[in-house]
C-alpha positions as CSV (number, residue, x, y, z in Angstrom):
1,X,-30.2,0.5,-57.4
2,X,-31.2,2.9,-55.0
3,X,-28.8,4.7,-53.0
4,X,-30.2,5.4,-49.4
5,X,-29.1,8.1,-47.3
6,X,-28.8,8.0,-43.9
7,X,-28.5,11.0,-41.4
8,X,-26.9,10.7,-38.2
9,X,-27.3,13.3,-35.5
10,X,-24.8,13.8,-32.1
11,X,-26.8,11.7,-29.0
12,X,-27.4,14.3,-26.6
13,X,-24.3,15.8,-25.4
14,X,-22.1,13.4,-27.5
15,X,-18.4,15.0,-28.1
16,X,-18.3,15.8,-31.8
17,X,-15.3,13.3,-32.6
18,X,-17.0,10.7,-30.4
19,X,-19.8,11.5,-32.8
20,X,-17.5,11.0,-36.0
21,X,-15.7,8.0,-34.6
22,X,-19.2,6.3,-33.7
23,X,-20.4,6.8,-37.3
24,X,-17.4,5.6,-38.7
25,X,-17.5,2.5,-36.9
26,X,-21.1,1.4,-37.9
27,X,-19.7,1.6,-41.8
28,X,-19.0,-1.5,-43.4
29,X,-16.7,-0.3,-45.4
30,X,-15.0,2.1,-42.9
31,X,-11.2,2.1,-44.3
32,X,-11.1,4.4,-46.3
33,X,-13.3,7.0,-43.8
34,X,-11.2,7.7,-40.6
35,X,-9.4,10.6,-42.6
36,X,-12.4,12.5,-42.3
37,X,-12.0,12.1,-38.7
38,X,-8.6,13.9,-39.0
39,X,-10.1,16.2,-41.0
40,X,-12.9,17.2,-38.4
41,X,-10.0,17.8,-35.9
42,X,-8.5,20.2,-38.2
43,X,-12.1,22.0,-38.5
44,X,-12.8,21.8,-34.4
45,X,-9.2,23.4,-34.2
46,X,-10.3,26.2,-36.7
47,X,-13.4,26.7,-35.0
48,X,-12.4,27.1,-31.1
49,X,-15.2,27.8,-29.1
50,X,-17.7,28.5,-31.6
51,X,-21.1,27.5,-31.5
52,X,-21.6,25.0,-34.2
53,X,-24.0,22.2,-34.9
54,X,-22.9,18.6,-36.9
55,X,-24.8,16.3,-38.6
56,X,-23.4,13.5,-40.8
57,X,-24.9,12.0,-44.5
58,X,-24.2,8.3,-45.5
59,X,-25.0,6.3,-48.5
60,X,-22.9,3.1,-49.8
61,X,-20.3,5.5,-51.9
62,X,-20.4,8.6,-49.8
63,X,-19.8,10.3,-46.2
64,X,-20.7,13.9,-46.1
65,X,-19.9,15.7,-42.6
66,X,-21.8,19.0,-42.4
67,X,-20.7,21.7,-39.8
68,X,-23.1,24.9,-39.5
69,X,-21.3,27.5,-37.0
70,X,-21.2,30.8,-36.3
71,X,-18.3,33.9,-35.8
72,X,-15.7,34.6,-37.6
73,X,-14.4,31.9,-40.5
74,X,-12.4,28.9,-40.8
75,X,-9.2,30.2,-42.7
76,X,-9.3,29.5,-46.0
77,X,-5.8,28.0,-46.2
78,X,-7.1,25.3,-43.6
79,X,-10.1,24.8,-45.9
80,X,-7.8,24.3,-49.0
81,X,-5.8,21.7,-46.8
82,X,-8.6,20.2,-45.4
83,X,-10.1,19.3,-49.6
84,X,-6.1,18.5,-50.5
85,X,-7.3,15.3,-48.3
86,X,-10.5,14.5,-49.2
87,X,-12.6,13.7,-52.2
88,X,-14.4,17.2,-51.6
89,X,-14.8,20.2,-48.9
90,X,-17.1,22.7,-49.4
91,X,-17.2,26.2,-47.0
92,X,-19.8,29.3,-47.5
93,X,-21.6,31.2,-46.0
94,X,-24.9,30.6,-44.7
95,X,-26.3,33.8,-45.7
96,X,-26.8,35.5,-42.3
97,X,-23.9,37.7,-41.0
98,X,-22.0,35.4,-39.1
99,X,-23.0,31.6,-40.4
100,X,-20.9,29.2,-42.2
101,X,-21.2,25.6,-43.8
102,X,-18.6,23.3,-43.8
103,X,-19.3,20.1,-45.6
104,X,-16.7,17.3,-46.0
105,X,-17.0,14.4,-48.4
106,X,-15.2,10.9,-48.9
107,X,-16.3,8.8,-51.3
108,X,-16.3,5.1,-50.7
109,X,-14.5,3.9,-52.4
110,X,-12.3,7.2,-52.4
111,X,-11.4,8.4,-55.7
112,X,-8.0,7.8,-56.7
113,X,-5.7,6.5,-59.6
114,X,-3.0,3.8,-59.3
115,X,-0.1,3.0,-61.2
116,X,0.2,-0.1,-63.4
């Protein structure tokens, strides 16, 4: 089976959690997803007013939300929050002086263990 990815960019001047919620609602299996719009909240309120550019990755058993900006860092007790309620968040640097990667990932379905 081959696992497609799709990548979906902002629409012009698209609000960034318009962008997120629009995504989310073309999933067929969107449930278990909408956390990661919490999550992007928590990431836009870390990053005030910096420039930043999203772009979102989707196969059948994964979202990835990728935020490149620039200025000073997300703190990194937000970023260990921010993976405390996901399946995986991953923040470095971009190599330049002021760059940063943010990527956010929910598995679908998410990853979790039940009791019996």
């Amino acid at each position: 089976m081959i696992n497609e990815e799709k990548i979906y960019k902002p629409e012009n001047d698209e609000d960034i959690r318009d962008f997120v919620h629009r995504v989310i609602a073309e999933q067929e299996n969107r449930e278990p997803l909408h956390i990661v719009e919490q999550l992007v909240e928590i990431a836009l309120g870390e990053m005030k007013d910096r420039p930043y550019d999203v772009n979102i990755y989707v196969t059948e058993v994964r979202m990835k939300v990728t935020l490149h900006h620039k200025g000073r860092p997300i703190d990194s007790r937000m970023v260990w929050v921010m993976g405390d309620h996901t399946d995986r968040v991953d923040y470095h640097s971009d190599g330049t002086n002021d760059g940063w990667i943010l990527t956010i990932r929910r598995d679908i379905p998410p990853l979790f263990v039940t009791k019996r």
